[in-house]
N, C-alpha and C positions, 0 to 999 in steps of 0.2 A: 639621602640626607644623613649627617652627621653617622658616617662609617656604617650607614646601613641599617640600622638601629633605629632609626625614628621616619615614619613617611614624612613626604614632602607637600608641598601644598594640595591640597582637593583639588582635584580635575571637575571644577563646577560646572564648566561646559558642558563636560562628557554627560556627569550625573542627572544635569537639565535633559540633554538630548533622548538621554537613556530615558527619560519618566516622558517624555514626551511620546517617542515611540510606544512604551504599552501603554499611554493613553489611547494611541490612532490604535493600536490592537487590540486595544479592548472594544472600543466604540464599532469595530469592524466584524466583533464576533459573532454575533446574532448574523448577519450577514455573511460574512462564510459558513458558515454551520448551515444556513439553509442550500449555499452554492453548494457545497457537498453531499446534503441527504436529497439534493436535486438528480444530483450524477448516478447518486445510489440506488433511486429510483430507476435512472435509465440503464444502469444496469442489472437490478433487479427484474426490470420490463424484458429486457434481451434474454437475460437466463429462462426464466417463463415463458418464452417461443418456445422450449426444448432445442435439441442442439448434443452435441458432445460435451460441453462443458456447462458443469452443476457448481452451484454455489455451497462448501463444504459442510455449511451449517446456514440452516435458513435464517433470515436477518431477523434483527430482533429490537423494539426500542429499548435505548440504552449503549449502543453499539455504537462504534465511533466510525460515522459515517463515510472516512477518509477510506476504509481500510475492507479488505476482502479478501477470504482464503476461496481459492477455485480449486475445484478436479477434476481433474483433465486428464482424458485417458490416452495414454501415451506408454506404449512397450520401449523399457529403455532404458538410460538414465535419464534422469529428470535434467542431468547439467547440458545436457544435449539439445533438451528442447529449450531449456536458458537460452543454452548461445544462439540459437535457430532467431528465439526473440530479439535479442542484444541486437544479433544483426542486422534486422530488421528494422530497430530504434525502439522496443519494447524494450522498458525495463521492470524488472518485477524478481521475484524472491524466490525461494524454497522453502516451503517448509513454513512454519512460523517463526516471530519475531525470536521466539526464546531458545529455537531450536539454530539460529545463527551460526556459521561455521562446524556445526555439531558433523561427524558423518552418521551418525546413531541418528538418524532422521528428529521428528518432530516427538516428543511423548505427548505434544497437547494434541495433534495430530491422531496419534494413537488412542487417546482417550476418546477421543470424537468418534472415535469406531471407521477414523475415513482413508487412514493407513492400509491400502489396500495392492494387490497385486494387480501390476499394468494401469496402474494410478499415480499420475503426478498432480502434487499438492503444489500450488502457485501461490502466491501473496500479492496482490494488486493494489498499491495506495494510488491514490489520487490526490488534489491540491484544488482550492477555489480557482487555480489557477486554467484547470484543465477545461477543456471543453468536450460535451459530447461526442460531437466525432472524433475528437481523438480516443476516447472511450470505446465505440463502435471500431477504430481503427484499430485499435490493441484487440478487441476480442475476433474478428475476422482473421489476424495475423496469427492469433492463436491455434483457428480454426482450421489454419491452410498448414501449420508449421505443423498439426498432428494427421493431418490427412496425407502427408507427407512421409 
């Protein structure tokens, strides 16, 4: 509108839709939040079998139910057993969220005391969307890609 300089009418629609939407997100939360610390639970349960792979810090309330660092003991690069996963249809991380693209690995990592040698450090989010066995599917594909 007028060379740029002034907006144009309110996109009322949009702004409707938009409040609409974090209404149904908001009404939904209580409810995902449990579908998640449901999941967390079952992987919590599966780590407590024992096994090769340890949860990097034991869970704790307050923790964002979504989200999980694993170690997993694997001689290597850790992008090796990435791809092993990828290929498989696992997807999942390095390191932690803040250590992103870094090659200086994780410091939160290192502070955790879990930066270790023949240690890969994994990141595993999940979604309300996921289900159990898929859960059990990614940690058995983890189990076979390190026995490997």
């Amino acid at each position: 509108q007028e060379r740029s300089l002034r907006p144009g009418t309110e996109n009322v629609i949009g702004i409707s839709g938009l409040h609409r939407a974090w209404k149904e997100l908001q009404d939904e939360a209580d409810l995902r939040r449990e579908q998640l610390a449901a999941l967390r639970k079952v992987l919590g349960d599966r780590l407590e079998q024992g096994g090769p792979i340890q949860c990097t810090v034991p869970f704790q309330a307050g923790d964002h139910p979504g989200i999980a660092n694993l170690t997993i003991p694997f001689e290597g690069k850790t992008s090796m057993l990435l791809f092993r996963l990828d290929m498989a249809g696992i997807c999942v991380s390095e390191g932690s969220a803040c250590s992103s693209g870094s090659s200086n690995g994780s410091h939160v990592i290192r502070a955790l005391g879990a930066d270790r040698a023949g240690f890969a450090s994994v990141r595993i989010s999940f979604s309300h969307l996921n289900r159990s066995e898929e859960l059990m599917l990614a940690l058995d594909t983890m189990e076979a890609a390190i026995a490997n």
